[in-house]
Each structure stands twice: as structure tokens, then as C-alpha cells.
N, C-alpha and C positions, 0 to 999 in steps of 0.2 A: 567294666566299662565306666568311665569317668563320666561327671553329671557334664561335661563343655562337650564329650563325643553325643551322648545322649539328646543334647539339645540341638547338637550341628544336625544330628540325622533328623529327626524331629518338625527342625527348621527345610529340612528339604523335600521332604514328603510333602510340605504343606502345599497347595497350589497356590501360584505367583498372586499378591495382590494387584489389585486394579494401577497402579503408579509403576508395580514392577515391571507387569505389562503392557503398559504406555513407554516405557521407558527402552523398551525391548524392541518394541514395534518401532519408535524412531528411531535407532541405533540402527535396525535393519534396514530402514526405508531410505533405497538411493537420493530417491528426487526431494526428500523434505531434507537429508544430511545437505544435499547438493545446495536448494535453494536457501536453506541454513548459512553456507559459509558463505557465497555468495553477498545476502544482504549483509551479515557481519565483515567482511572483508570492504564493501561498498560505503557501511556507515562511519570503519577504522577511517578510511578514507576521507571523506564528510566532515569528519568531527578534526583531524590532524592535518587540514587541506594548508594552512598557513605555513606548516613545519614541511612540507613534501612536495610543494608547488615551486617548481624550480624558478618562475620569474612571477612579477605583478600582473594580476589576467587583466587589469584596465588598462598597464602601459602601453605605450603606443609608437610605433617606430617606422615610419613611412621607408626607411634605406631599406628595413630587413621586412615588406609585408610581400605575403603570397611564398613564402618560403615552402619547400616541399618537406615530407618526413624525412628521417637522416638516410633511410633505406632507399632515398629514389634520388637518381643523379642532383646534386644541387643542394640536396640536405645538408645539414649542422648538427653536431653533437649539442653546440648550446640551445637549439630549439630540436627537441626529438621529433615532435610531432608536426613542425613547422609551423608558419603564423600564418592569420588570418587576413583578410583584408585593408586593415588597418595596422599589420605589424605583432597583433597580441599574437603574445604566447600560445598553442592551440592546448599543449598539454595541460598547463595550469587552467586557462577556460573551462576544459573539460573537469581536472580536478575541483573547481570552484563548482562547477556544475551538477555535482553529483548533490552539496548540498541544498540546492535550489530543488532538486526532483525531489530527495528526501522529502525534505521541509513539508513541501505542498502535499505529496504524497501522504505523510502521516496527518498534518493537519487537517486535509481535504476527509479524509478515512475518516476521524475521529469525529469531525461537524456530522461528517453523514450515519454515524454511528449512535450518537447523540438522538438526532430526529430521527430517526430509522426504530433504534428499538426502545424509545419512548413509544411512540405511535402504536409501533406490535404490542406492545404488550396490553398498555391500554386497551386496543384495540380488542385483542385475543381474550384476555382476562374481563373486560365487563359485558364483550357482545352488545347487541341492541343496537341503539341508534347510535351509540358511539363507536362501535366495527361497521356500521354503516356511512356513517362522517368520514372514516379514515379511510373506506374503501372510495369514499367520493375523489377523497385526497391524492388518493394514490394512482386512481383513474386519469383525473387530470392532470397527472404529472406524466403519466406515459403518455401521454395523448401529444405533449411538448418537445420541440426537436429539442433536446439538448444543447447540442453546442451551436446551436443559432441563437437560442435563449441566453448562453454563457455568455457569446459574443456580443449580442445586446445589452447585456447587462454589463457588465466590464466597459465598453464602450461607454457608456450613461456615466457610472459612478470613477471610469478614471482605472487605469491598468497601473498594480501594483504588485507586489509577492501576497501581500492578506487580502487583498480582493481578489487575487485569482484564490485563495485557499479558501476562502468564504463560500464564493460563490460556484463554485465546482464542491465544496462539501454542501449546498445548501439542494444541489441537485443531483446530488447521489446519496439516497438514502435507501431507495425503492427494494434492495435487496434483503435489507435489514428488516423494513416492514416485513415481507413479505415471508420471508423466514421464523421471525419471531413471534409475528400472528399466528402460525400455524402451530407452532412448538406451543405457546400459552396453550392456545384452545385446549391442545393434548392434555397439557400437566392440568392444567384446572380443574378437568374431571378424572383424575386420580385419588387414593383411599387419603393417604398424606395431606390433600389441601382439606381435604372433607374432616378430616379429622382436625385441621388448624382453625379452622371455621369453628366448629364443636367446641373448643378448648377457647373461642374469643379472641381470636388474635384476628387485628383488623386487616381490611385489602391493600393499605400500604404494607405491613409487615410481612403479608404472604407473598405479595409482589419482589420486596428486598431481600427476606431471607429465603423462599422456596426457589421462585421462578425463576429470579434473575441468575441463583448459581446454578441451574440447571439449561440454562440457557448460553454461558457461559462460554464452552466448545464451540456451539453454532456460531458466537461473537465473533470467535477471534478468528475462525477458518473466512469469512466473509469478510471479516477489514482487511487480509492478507489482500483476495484477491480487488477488493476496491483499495488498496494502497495501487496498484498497479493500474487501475481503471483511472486515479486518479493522478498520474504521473503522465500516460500517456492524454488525458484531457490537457492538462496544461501545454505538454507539448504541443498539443493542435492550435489553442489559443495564441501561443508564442509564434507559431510557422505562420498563423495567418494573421499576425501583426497585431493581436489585442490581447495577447498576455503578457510576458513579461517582454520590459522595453529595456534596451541598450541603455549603458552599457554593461548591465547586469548578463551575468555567463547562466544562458538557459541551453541544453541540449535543443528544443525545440526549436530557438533564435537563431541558436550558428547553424541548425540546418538550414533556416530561413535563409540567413545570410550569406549562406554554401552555395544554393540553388543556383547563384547566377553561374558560377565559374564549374560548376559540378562535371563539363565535360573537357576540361583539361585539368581539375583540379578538383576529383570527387572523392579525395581525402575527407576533403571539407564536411559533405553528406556525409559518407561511412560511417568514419570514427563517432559522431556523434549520437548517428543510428546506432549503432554497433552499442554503444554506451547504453541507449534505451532497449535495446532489446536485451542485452544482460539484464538490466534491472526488474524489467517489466519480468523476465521470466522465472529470476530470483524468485520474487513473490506470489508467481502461481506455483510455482513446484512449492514452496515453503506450505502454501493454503491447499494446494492439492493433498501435502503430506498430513499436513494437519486433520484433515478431512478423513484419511485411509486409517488414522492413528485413534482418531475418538470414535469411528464408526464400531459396530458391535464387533461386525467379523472380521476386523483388522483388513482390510483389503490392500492390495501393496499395486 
């Protein structure tokens, strides 16, 4: 027997490490493969929307507007999806529109990611009056309707793409707390930080290098599903006329814009629903998989 057979068999007796069996479990897991191609097909999109946009989504054509899709009497091959009120393009709109949901959706996640597991951690790791501050915090943030608060504020400071991503991420954190407070407390009183303690290493370095990789998993399965929490916010902002403003292409807007004609012409709604609920469901199956993948017993 040769020293490469030796080793192959060797090698396979060993049991799977921790990455081979992460790797294994998402391979098998329908709904995280699913919500995988999904956003990756959405963001190819996103990113190539000028190369694949068959016309200008702000041009404007009063001869060709209210056009139907090519599939219903009256349609055009040169507008698939027919045009809106105004003549635009519907299919390009929508394609421009996937990088508006993106956009907000990641940067809304990341602001609230940001204040969410600063606070946990802080919070979880020093206890006292400072898990008591942050629970006042947290308190009186659930105690606020959100999207009345969103719409208030937006309204105040001026409807843009970064003030709706500010302040939809400035009001979604509450998850992040509440998750990461609980995971701290746990690791805190583990042998590892006790033993980092002993050795001198200070509560920034055990925060950076223990708690935060260990936290990690929790991070990213929680931004997945507030990427989607915060796509469908925007949405709402847009439909009820204080998020994003014409003539910028928001799924939320052209359903806005849809509403009046929606019963001879509820293309207009669909398609663009249609668009958000792909999206939005992308990134719970993505966060749902995530979640079944770093849990102990691999749940599927």
C-alpha cells in the first residue's frame, strides 16, 4: 500500500471538520441554495441594469403611455412589459428598481447593524447600569410606531435615497440588540474569557478578538432577514408618498403610481409586487438557511 493510498483512507475515516460540514449542510439546504441564486441573480441584475435595460426608465412618451405587456391584446415587443402613465419603460423602471431596493436594503441592514450590536455587546458584556441604559434604549424604541416615526422624520428632514437609508437603518436595530445581548452575557461567563481576563488582555481586546467572532453567525443570519425588513420599509414610505420621489424607479412608487388604474390595468401593481416579494423572500430563505446551517443540529 502506497504512502498517497494510506493517507486518502486516513483522510476519510477522519470526521468532516466544522467548514466541511457547513459546507455540506448548505449544498443540501433547498431554501438557502434557493434564496442564494435568487439574491445573486437580483444583484447581477442591479449592478448590469444600464447594459440590460432595454430603454431610458425616465424617458418619457405621452403617444406610447398605458401601453399593456406584449402578452395582452395591444402589447409591443418594443415595450415587454408595457409603459406606465407617463410612457416610461415598465421593464427598465423595474430593472432600475431592483437597485433602489438593493441599495436601501443593504445600507438600511448595515446602519442597523452598526447600533444594534454596538449596544449588545456593550450592553451583554459590562452588565449594570449600562445593560440597564440600553434596555431603557431599547424599551423606548419598541414603545414607537415605526413607520409613523419614519414618515415623520423623512417628512422633516426632506425624502431622498440616504434619508430613507438613514433613517429606516437608524430604526431597525432592535434585533441585533437583542440577540447580541443575550449571546455576550453567555460567552462572558465561559472558561476562554476568564482565562483572557487572567492573562491581561483588556475588555476592548476580548470584545474584538473573543466575542465578536463568536457572534459572528448570529450577525449575518439577522442582517439577511432586516435586509428584507428594510426593503419592504422603504416600500411603504414610497407607496405612502414620503420615501422615495419621482422620478426615481422605486418598486414601492410605481405601485403607488399603479393604484389609480389597477382595475383595468393591475399589471401596473403586480409586476412590481411580484418584484418585492421575490426579493423580500430571497433574503428570508437566504437567513432562514443561514440560521439551519450554523445551528448545532443542522436543522433543514
Amino acid at each position: 500500500m502506497t504512502t498517497n493510498m494510506l493517507a486518502e483512507e486516513v483522510a476519510e475515516s477522519l470526521p468532516p471538520t466544522p467548514r466541511q460540514l457547513a459546507l455540506s449542510r448548505a449544498l443540501n439546504h433547498k431554501g438557502f441554495m434557493t434564496g442564494g441564486v435568487i439574491l445573486i441573480l437580483l444583484a447581477i441584475i442591479a449592478i448590469a441594469a444600464p447594459l440590460i435595460a432595454p430603454h431610458d426608465p425616465f424617458a418619457q412618451s405621452l403617444s406610447t403611455r398605458m401601453l399593456p405587456p406584449v402578452w395582452v391584446e395591444g402589447g409591443s415587443w418594443e415595450h415587454l412589459l408595457g409603459t406606465d402613465q407617463n410612457g416610461r419603460d415598465y421593464l427598465s423602471r423595474l430593472i432600475y428598481g431592483t437597485r433602489v431596493s438593493l441599495t436601501i436594503g443593504l445600507g438600511a441592514a448595515s446602519i442597523g447593524l452598526v447600533i444594534g450590536v454596538t449596544l449588545g455587546v456593550i450592553a451583554g458584556y459590562f452588565g449594570g447600569w449600562v445593560d440597564h441604559g440600553v434596555s431603557f434604549l431599547l424599551t423606548a424604541q419598541l414603545a414607537l410606531p415605526g413607520l409613523l416615526l419614519a414618515m415623520a422624520l423623512v417628512f422633516i428632514i426632506g425624502p431622498s435615497v440616504w434619508v430613507v437609508i438613514g433613517i429606516v437603518g437608524v430604526l431597525h436595530w432592535t434585533y441585533y440588540l437583542v440577540v447580541t445581548r443575550a449571546a455576550t452575557q453567555r460567552i462572558r461567563s465561559l472558561d476562554f474569557i476568564a482565562a483572557d481576563r487572567a492573562a491581561g488582555a483588556t475588555s476592548g481586546q476580548i470584545i474584538r478578538q473573543e466575542i465578536l467572532p463568536n457572534l459572528l453567525p448570529q450577525i449575518i443570519v439577522i442582517f439577511t432577514f432586516e435586509v428584507g425588513i428594510a426593503i419592504l420599509a422603504e416600500a411603504s414610505l414610497s407607496f405612502l408618498g414620503v420615501g422615495i420621489q419621482p422620478p426615481t424607479p422605486s418598486w414601492g412608487l410605481m405601485i403607488a403610481e399603479g393604484k389609480i388604474a389597477m382595475f383595468y390595468r393591475p399589471w401596473l401593481v403586480v409586476l412590481p409586487g411580484l418584484c418585492l416579494f421575490v426579493l423580500v423572500i430571497g433574503a428570508n430563505l437566504l437567513g432562514d438557511g443561514l440560521r439551519d446551517i450554523t445551528s448545532p443540529e443542522g436543522r433543514n
